[in-house]
LOMI-439081 format. One record per residue (C-alpha): residue in three letters; x negated, y, z. Coordinates in steps of 0.02 Angstrom, whole numbers, padded with zeros to 5 digits, always signed. Last residue first. Layout:
<atoms>
ALAXYZ
...
</atoms>
This chain:
<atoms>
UNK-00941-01070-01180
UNK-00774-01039-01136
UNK-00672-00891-01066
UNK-00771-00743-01013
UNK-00680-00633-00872
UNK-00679-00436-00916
UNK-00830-00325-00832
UNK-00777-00139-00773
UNK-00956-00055-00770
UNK-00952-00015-00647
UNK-00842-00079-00493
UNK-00991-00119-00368
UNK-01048+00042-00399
UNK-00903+00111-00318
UNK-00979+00075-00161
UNK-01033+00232-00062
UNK-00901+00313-00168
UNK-00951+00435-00277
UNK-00906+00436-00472
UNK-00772+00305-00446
UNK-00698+00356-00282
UNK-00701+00570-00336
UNK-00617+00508-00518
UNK-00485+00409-00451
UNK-00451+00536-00293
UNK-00456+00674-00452
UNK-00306+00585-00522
UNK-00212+00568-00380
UNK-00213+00752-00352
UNK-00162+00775-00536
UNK-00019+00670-00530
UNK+00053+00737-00353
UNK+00023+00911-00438
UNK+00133+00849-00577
UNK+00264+00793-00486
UNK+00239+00941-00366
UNK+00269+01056-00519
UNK+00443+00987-00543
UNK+00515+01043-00390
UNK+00500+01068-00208
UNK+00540+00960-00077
UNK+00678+00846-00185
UNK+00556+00827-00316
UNK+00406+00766-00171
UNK+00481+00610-00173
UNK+00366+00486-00264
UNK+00222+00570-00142
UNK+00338+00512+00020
UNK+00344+00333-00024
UNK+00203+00282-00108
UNK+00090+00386+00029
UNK+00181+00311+00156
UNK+00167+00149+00085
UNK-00040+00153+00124
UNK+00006+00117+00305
UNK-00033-00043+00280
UNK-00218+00001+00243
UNK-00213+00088+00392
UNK-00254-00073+00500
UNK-00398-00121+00385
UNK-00481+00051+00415
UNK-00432+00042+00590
UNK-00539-00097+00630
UNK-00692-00040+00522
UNK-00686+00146+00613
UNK-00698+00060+00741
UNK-00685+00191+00907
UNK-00685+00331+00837
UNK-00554+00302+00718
UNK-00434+00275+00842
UNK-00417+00482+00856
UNK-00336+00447+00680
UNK-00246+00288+00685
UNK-00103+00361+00774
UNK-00065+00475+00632
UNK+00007+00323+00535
UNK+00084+00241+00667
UNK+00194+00395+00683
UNK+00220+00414+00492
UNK+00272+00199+00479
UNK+00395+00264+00632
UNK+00475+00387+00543
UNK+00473+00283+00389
UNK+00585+00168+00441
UNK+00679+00301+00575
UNK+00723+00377+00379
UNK+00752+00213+00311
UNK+00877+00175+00470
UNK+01002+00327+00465
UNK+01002+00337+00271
UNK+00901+00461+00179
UNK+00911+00641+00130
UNK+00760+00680+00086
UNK+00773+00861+00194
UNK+00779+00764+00362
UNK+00582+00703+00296
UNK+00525+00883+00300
UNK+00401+00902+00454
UNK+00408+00728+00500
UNK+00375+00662+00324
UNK+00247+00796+00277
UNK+00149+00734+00428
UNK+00128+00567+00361
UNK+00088+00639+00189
UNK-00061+00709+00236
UNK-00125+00549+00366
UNK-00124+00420+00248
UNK-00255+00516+00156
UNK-00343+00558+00315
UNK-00358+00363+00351
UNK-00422+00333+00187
UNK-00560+00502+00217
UNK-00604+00424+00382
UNK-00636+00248+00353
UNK-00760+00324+00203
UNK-00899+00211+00254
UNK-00808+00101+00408
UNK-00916+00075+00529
UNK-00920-00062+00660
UNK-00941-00034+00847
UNK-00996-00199+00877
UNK-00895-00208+01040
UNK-00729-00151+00924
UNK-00744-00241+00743
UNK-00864-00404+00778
UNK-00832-00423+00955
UNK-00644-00401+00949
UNK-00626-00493+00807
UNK-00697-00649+00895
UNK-00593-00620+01059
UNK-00446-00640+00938
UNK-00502-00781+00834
UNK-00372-00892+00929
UNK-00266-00768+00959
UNK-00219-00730+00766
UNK-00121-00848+00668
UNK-00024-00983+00765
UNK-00016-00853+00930
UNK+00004-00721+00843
UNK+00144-00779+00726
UNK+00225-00850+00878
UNK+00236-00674+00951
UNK+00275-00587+00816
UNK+00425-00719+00791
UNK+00452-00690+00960
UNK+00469-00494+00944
UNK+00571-00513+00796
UNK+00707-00628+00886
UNK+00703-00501+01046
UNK+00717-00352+00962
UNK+00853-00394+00835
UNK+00955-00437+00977
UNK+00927-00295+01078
UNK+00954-00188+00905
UNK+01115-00237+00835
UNK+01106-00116+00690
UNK+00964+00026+00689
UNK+00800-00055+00689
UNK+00657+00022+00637
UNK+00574+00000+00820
UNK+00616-00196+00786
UNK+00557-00222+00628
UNK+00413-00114+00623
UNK+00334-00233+00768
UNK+00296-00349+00620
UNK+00164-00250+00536
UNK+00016-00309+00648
UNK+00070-00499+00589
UNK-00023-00414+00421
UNK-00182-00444+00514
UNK-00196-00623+00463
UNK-00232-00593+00283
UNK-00165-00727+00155
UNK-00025-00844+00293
UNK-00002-00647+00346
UNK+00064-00598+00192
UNK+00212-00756+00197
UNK+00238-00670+00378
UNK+00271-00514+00306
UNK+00405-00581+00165
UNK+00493-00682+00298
UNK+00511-00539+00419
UNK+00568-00406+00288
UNK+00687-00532+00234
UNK+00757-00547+00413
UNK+00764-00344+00441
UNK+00879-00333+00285
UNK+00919-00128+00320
UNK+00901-00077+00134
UNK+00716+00000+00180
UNK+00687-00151+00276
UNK+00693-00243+00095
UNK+00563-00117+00008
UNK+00471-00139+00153
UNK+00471-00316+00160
UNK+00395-00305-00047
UNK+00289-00192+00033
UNK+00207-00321+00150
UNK+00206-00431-00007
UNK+00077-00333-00097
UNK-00020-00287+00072
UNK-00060-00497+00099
UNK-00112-00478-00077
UNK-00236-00338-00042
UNK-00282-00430+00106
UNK-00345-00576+00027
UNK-00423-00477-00140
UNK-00503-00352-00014
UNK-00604-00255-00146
UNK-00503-00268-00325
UNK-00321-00235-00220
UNK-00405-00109-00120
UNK-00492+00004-00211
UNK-00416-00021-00383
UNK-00227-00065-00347
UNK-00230+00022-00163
UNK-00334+00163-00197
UNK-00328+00230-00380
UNK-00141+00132-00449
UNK-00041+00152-00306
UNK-00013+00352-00299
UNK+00050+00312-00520
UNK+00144+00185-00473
UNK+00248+00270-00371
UNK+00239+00423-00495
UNK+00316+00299-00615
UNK+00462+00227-00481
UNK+00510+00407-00467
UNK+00670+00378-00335
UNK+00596+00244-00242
UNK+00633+00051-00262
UNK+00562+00019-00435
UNK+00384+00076-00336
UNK+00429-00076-00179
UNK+00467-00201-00314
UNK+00311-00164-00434
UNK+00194-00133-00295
UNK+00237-00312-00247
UNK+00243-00378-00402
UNK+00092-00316-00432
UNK-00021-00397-00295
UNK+00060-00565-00304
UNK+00038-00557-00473
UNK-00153-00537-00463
UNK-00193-00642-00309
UNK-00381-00632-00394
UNK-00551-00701-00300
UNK-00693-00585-00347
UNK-00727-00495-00158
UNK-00861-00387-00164
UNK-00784-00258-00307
UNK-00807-00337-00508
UNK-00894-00475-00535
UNK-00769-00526-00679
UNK-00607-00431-00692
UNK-00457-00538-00768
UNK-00338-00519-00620
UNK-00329-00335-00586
UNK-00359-00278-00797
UNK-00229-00424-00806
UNK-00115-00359-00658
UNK-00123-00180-00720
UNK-00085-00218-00914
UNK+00065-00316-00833
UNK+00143-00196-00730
UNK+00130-00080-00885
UNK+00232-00223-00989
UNK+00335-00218-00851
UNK+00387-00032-00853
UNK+00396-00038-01020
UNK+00512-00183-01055
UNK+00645-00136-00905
UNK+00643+00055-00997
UNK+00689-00001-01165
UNK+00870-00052-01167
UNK+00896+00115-01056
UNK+00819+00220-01191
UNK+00683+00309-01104
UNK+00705+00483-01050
UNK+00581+00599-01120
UNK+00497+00745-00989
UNK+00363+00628-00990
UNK+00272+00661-00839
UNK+00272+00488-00717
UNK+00288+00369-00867
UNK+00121+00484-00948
UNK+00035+00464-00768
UNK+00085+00272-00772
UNK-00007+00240-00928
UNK-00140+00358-00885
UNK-00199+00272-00707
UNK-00187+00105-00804
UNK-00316+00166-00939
UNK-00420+00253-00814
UNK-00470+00135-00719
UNK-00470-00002-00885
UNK-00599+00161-00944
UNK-00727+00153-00817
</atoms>
């Protein structure tokens, strides 16, 4: 278990150090811990169902979308158990589609609705059902919003039609007639679900911009709307909430300005014992231990 652990650590002691970094240093650090993660990520042999490795693509995405909140270490440090291990080592295709899904949402965030586009759609050419995230765009959207609307809500719609319909009735079968279940569906959804309500209860007291905040708003309300779902598929809405993961990123590297220092920690404890709960009893974590490293040559 220790590479688990060993990334979880390096970004828990970045998230508590009370020791500022020399600014010449801090770039160097936080990359060189970017790339201990994407190695341990890309390098793993037989490890999690799904062995193919969009490493960087992975990483850099967590790495843009964590630089971009205020704690960029305890960002890393609410990615690093479920989405980096869980998800990232599990649903290698969809993981990476995820990684530049919050790349978009790091450029939403700043109000460029046309990058967030681009960087979506260039998820869902990896994992189809990141076209799901599009609709963001437009019910995010402060500035010119008819127009915005109506270009976003073609591109969805071509990006359904090119990527999606025509296994549409086939997903349908296999997630929502089939009445697929999700092992643990529920407790990922709830975790999404925590700091989803946080946001609407306190998110006027982050102080964010007009359009972030109605951002992640909306990301909240979608979040909570996959609960009664669950239900139905719990499969289906398992892979939907994935993308809703970010609110966890983003409200959890926050929780400073909603109470203090001791929430930093908390935040870094609480993550820590979701690490250690998954690996020591998840219906699958077997399929992660032992951590294996690639062998090169004969």
């Amino acid at each position: 278990m220790w590479p688990y652990w060993l990334m979880f650590s390096l970004a828990a002691v970045g998230a508590c150090s009370p020791f500022d970094l020399p600014r010449s240093l801090r770039a160097s650090v936080w990359f060189s811990v970017i790339g201990v993660c994407a190695l341990l990520v890309g390098l793993r042999d037989e490890i999690g169902p799904d062995w193919s490795a969009y490493a960087v693509l992975v990483m850099a995405g967590v790495s843009v979308f964590a630089k971009s909140q205020p704690l960029p270490w305890l960002a890393l440090v609410v990615s690093i158990p479920y989405f980096i291990i869980a998800v990232a080592m599990g649903y290698t295709r969809q993981g990476a589609a995820l990684g530049l899904v919050l790349i978009g949402l790091a450029a939403l965030a700043r109000g460029k609705t046309l990058h967030f586009v681009v960087w979506v759609v260039a998820g869902a050419l990896f994992h189809k059902s990141a076209v799901l995230v599009l609709p963001i765009a437009i019910v995010a959207g402060t500035k010119r919003r008819i127009w915005t609307a109506t270009w976003v809500a073609v591109t969805t719609g071509l990006g359904a039609l090119l990527l999606v319909l025509d296994e549409s009735e086939q997903l349908w079968a296999n997630y929502v007639e089939a009445e697929m279940q999700s092992e643990g569906g529920i407790i990922r959804v709830a975790m999404n679900t925590v700091p989803a309500v946080l946001f609407l209860l306190f998110g006027r007291r982050l102080g964010l911009e007009t359009g972030e905040r109605r951002l992640w708003w909306w990301m909240s309300v979608f979040a909570l709307a996959c609960v009664p779902l669950i239900a139905v598929s719990s499969t289906a809405v398992d892979r939907v909430a994935l993308y809703f993961i970010p609110v966890q990123v983003f409200l959890f590297s926050r929780v400073r300005a909603l109470g203090g220092e001791w929430l930093v920690w908390g935040t870094v404890g609480y993550y820590g014992a979701v690490l250690w709960v998954w690996l020591n009893y998840a219906a699958h974590s077997y399929l992660w231990i032992p951590y294996n490293l690639m062998k090169f040559g004969a």
